[in-house]
MMTF fields as JSON, N, C-alpha, C and O atoms, coordinates in Angstrom:
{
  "mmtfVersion": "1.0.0",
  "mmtfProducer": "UNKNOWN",
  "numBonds": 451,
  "numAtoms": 452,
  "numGroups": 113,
  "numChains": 1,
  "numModels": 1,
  "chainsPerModel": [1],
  "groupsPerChain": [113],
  "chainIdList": ["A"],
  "bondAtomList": [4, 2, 8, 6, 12, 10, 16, 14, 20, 18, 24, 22, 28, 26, 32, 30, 36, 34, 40, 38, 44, 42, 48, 46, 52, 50, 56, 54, 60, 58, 64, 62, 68, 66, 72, 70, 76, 74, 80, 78, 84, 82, 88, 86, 92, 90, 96, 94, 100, 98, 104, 102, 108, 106, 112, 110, 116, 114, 120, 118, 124, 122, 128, 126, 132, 130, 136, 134, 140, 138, 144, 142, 148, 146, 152, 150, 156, 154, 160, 158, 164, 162, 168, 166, 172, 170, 176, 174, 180, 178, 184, 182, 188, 186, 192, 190, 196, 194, 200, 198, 204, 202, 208, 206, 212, 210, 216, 214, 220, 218, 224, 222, 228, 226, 232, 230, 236, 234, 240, 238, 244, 242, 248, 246, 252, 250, 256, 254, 260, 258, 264, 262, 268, 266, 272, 270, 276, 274, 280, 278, 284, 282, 288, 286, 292, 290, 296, 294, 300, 298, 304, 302, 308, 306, 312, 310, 316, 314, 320, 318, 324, 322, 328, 326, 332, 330, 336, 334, 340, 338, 344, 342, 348, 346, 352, 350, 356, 354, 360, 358, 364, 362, 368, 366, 372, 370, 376, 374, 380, 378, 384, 382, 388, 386, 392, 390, 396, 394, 400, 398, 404, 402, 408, 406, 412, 410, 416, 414, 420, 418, 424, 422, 428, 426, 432, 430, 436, 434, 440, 438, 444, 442, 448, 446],
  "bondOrderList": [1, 1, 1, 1, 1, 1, 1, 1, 1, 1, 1, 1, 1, 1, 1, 1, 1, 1, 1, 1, 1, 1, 1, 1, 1, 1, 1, 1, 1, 1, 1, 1, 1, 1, 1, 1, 1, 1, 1, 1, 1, 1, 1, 1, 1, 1, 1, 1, 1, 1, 1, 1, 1, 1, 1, 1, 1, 1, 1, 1, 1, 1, 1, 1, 1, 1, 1, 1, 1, 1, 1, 1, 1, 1, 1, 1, 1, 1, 1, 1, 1, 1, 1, 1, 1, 1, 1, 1, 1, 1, 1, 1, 1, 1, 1, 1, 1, 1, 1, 1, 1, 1, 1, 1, 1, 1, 1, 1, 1, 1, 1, 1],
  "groupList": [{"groupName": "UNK", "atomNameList": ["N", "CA", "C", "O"], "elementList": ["N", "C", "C", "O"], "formalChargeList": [0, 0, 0, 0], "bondAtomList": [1, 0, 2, 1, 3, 2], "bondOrderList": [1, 1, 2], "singleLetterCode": "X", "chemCompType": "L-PEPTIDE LINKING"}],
  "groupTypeList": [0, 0, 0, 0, 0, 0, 0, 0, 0, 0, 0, 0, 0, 0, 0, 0, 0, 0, 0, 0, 0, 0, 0, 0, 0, 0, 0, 0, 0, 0, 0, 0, 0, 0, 0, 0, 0, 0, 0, 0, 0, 0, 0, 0, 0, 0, 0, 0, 0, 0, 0, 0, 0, 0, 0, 0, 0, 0, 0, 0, 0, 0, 0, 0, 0, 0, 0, 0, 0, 0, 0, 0, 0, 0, 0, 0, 0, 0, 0, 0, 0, 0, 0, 0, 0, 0, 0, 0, 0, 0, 0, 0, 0, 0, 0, 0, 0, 0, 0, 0, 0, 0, 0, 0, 0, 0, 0, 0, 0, 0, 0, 0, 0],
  "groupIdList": [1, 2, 3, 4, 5, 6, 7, 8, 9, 10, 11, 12, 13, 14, 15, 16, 17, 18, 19, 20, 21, 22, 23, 24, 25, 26, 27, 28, 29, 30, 31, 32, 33, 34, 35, 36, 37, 38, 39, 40, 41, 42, 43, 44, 45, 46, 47, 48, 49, 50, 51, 52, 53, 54, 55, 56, 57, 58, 59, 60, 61, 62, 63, 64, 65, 66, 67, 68, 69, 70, 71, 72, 73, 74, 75, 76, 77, 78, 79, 80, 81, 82, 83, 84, 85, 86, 87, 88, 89, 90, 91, 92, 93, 94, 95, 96, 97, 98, 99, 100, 101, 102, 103, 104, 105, 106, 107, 108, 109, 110, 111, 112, 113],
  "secStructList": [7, 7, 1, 1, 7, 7, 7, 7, 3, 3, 3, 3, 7, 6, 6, 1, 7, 3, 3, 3, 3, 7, 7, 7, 5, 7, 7, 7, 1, 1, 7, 3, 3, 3, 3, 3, 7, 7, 6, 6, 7, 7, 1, 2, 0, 0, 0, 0, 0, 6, 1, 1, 2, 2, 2, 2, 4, 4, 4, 7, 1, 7, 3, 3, 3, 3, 3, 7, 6, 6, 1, 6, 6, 1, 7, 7, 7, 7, 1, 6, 6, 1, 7, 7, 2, 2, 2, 2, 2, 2, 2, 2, 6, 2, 2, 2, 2, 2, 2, 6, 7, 7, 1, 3, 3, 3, 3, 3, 7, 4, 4, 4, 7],
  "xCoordList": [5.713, 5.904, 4.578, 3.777, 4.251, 3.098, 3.406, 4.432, 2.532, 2.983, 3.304, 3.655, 2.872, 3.52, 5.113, 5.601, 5.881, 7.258, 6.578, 5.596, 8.129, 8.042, 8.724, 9.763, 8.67, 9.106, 10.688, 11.528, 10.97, 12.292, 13.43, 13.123, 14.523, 15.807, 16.529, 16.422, 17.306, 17.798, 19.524, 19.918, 20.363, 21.691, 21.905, 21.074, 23.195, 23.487, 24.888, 25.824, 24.805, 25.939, 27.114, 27.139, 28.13, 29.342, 28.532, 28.178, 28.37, 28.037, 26.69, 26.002, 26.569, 24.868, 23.516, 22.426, 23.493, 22.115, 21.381, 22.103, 19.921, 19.473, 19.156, 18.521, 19.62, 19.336, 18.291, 18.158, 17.251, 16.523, 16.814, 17.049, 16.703, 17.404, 16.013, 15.367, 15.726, 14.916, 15.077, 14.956, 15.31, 15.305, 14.034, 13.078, 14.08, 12.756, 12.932, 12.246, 13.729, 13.88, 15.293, 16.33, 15.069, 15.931, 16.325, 15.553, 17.711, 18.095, 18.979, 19.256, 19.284, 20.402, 21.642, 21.65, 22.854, 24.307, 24.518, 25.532, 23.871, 24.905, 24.7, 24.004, 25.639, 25.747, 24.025, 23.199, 24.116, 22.832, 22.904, 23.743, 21.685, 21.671, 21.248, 20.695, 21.752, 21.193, 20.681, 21.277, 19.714, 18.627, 18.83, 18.471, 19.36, 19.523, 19.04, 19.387, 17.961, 16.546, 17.284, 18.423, 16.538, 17.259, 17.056, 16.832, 17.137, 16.856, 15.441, 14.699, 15.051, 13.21, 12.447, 11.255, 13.578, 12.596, 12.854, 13.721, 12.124, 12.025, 12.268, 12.048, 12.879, 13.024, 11.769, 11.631, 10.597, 9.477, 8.983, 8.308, 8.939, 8.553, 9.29, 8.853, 10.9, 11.139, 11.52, 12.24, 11.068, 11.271, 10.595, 10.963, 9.454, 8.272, 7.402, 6.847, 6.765, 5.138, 5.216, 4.257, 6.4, 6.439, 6.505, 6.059, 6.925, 6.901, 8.491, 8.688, 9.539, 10.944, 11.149, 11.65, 10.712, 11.471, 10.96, 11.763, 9.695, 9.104, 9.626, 9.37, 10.58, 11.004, 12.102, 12.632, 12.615, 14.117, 14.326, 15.203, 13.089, 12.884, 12.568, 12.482, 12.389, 12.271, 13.67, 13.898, 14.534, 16.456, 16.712, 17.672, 15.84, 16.166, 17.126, 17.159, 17.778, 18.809, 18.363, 17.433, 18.628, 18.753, 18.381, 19.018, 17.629, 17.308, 17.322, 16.993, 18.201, 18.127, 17.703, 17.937, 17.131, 16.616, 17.452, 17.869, 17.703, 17.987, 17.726, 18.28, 16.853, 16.629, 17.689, 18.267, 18.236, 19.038, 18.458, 17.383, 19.783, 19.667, 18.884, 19.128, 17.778, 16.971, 15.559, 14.71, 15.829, 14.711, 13.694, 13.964, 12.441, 12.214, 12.208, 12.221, 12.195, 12.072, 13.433, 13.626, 14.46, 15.82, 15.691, 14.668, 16.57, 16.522, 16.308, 16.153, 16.19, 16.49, 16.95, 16.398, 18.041, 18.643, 18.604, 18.524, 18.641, 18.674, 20.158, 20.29, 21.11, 22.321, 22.654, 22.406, 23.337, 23.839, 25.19, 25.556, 25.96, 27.009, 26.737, 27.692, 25.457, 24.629, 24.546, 24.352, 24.803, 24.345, 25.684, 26.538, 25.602, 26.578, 26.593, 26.274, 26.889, 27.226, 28.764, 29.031, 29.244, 30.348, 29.742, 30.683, 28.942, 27.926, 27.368, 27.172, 27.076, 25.526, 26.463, 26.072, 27.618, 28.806, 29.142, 29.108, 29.432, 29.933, 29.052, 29.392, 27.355, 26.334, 26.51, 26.932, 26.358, 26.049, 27.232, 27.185, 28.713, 29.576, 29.7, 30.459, 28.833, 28.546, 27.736, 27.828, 26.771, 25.513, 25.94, 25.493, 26.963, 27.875, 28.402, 28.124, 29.293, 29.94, 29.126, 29.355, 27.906, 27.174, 26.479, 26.076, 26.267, 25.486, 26.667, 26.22, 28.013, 29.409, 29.001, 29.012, 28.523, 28.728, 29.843, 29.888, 30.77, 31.652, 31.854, 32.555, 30.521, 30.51, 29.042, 28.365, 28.591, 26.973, 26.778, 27.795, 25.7, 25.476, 24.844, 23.716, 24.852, 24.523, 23.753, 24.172, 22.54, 21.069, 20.956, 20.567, 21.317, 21.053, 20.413, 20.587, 19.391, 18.867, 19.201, 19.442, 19.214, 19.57, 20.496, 21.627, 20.315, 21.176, 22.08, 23.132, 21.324, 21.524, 22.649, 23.23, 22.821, 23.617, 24.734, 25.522],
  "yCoordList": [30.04, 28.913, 28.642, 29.559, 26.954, 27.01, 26.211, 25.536, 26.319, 25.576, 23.973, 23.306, 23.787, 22.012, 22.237, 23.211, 21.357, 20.687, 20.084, 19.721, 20.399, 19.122, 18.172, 18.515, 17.154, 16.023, 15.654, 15.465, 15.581, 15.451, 14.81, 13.922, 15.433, 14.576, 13.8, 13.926, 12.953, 12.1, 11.716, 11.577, 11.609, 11.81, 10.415, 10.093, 9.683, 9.022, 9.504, 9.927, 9.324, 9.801, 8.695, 7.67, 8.956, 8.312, 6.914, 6.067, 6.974, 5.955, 5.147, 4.429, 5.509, 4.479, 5.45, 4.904, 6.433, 6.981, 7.581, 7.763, 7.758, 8.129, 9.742, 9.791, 10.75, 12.096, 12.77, 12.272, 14.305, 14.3, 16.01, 16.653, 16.545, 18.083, 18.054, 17.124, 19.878, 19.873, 21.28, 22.27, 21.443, 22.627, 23.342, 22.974, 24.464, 25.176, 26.578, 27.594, 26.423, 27.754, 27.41, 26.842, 27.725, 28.072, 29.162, 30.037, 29.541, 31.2, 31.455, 30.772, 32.782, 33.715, 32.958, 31.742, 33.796, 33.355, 33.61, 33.057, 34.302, 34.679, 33.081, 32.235, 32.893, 31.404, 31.584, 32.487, 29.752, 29.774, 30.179, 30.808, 29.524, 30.158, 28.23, 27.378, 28.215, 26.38, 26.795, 27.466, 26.311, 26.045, 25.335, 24.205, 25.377, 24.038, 24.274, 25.217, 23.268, 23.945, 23.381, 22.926, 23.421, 23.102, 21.68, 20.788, 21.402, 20.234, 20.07, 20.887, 18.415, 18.504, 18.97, 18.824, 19.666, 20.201, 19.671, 18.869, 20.179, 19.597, 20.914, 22.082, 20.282, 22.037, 22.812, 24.033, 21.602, 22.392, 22.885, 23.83, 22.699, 23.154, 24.205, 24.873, 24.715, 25.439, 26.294, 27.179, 26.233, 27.237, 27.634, 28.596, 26.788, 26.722, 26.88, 27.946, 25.973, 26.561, 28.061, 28.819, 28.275, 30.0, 30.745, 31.739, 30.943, 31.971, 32.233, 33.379, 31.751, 32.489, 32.044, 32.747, 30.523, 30.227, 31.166, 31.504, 31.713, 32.633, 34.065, 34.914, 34.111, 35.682, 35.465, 36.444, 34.518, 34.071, 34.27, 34.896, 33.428, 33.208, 34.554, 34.497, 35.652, 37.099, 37.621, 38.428, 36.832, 37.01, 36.857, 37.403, 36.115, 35.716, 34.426, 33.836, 34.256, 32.965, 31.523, 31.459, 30.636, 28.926, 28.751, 29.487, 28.047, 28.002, 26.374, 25.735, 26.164, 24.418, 24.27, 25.156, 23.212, 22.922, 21.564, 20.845, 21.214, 20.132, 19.371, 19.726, 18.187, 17.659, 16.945, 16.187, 16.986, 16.684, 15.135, 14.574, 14.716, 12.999, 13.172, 13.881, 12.225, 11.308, 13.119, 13.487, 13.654, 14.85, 14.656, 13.677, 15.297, 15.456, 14.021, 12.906, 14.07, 12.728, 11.82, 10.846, 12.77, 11.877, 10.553, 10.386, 9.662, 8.518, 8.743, 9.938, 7.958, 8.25, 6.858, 6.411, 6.756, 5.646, 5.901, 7.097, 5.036, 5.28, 4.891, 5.204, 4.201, 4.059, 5.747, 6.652, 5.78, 7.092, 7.612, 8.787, 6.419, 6.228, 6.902, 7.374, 7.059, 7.981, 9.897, 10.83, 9.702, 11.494, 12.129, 11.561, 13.119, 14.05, 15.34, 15.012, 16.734, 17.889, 17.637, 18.404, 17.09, 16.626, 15.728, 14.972, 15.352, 13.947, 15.038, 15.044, 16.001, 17.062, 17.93, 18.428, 18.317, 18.868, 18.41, 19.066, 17.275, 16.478, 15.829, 15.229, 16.013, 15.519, 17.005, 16.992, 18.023, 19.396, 19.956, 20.705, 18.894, 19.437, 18.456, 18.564, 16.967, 16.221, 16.288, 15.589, 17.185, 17.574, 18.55, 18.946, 19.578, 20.525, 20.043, 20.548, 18.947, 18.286, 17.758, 18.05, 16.783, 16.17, 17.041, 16.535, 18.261, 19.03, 20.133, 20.592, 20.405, 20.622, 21.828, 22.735, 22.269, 23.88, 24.327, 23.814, 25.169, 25.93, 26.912, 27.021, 27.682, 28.99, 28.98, 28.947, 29.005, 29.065, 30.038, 30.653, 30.305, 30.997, 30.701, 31.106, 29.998, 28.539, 29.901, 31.053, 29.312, 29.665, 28.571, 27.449, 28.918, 27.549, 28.657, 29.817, 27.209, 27.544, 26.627, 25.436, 27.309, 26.374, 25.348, 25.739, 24.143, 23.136, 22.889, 22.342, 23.423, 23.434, 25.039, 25.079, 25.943, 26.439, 26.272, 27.218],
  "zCoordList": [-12.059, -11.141, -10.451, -10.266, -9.936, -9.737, -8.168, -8.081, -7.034, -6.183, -5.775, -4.801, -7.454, -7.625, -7.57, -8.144, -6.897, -7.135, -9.02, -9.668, -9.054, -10.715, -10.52, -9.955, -10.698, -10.954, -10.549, -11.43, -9.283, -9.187, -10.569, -11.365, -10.531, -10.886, -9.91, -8.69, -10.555, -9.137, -9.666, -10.824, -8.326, -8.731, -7.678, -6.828, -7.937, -6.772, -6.256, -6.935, -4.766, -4.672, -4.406, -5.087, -3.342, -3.207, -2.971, -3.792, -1.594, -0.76, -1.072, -0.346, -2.359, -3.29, -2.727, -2.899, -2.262, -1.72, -3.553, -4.533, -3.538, -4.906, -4.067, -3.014, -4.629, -4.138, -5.114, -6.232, -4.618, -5.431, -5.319, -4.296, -6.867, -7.22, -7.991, -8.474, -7.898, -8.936, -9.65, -8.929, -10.848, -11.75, -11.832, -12.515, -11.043, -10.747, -11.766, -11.65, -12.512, -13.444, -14.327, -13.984, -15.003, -16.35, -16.356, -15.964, -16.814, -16.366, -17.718, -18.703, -17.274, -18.365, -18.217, -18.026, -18.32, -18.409, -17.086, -16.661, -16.233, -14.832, -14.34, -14.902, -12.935, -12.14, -11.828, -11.697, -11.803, -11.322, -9.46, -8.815, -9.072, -7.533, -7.205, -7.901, -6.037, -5.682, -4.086, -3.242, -4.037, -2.71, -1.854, -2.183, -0.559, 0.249, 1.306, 2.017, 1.64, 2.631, 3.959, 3.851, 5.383, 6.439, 6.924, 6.106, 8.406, 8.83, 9.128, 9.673, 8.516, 8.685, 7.471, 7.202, 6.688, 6.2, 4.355, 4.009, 3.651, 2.064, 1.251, 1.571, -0.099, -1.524, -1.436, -1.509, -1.211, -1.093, -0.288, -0.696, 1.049, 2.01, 1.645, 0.708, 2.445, 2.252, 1.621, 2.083, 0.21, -0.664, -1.87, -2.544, -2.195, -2.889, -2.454, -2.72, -1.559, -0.735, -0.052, 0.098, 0.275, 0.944, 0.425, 0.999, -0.665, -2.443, -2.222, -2.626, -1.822, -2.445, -3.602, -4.479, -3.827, -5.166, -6.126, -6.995, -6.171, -7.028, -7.165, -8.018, -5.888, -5.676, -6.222, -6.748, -6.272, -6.423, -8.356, -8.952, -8.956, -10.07, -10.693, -11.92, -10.201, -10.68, -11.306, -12.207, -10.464, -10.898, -12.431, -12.974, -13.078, -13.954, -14.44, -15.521, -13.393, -13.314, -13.155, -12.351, -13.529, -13.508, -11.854, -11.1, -11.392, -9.833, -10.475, -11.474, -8.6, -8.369, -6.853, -6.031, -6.576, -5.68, -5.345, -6.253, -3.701, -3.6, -2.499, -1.459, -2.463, -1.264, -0.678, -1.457, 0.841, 0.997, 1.357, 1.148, 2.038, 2.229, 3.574, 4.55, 3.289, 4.797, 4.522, 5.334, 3.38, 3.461, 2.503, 1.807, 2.134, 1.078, -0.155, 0.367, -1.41, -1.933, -2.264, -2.992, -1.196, -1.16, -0.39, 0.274, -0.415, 0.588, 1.491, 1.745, 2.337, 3.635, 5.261, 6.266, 4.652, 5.416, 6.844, 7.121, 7.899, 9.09, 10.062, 11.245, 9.294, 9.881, 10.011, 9.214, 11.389, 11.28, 10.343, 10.366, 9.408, 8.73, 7.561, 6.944, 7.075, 6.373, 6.447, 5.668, 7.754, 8.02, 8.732, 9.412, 8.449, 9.144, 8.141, 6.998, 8.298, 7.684, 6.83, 5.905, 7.014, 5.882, 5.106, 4.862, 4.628, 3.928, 3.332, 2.117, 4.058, 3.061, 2.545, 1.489, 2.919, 2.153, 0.697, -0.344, 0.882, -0.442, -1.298, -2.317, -0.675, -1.971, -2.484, -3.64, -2.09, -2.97, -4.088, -5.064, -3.153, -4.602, -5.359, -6.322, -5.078, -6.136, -7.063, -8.072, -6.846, -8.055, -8.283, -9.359, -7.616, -8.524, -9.562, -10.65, -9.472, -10.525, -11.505, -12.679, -11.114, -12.105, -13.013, -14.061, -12.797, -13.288, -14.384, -15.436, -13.985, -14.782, -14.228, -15.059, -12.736, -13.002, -12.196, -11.078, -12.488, -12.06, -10.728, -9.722, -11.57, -10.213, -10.144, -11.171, -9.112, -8.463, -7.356, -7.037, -6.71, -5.626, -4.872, -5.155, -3.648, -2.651, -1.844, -1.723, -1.381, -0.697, 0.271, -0.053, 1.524, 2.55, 3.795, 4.166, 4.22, 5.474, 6.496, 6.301, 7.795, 8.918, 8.691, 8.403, 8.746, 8.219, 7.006, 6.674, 6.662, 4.607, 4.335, 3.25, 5.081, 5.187, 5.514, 5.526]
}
């Protein structure tokens, strides 16, 4: 891993926002692990420029990264009809779904927890 982000993916969710995930590792058969950084903050900030994703990526497992909404290279609308912790709830089990995974192992900080 290098301290470049790669190239976001992008999902939309319910309410039309373009969200941005990024596959920072390719893994074995166990669940992958998904990243959800805090408030303020970006996949990269918090979890690439500081070396976890690199510690993380020692697991051997599929690592996802995900910028949440109004973070990072997600949208970022300013109606507050946009934000709330039930909103950042239901983008993460929407790129659960888009992505078909089942069982994962959710990594949140501050907010993102």
């Amino acid at each position: 891993m290098t301290d470049a982000m790669p190239e976001p993916n992008r999902f939309t969710t319910f309410d039309g926002l373009s969200l941005a995930w990024y596959e920072l590792a390719q893994g074995n058969t166990e669940p992958p692990i998904i990243l959800h950084h805090g408030f303020s903050s970006s996949a990269y900030f918090e979890w690439v420029e500081c070396g976890i994703a690199d510690a993380v990526i020692g697991l051997g497992r599929r690592l996802i990264a995900l910028d949440a909404r109004g973070h990072g290279s997600s949208d970022k609308p300013h109606e507050p009809r946009f934000h709330g912790r039930d909103l950042m709830e239901r983008d993460l089990m929407e790129l659960v779904t888009s992505l078909d995974i089942a069982t994962y192992d959710l990594v949140g900080y501050s907010l993102g927890g």
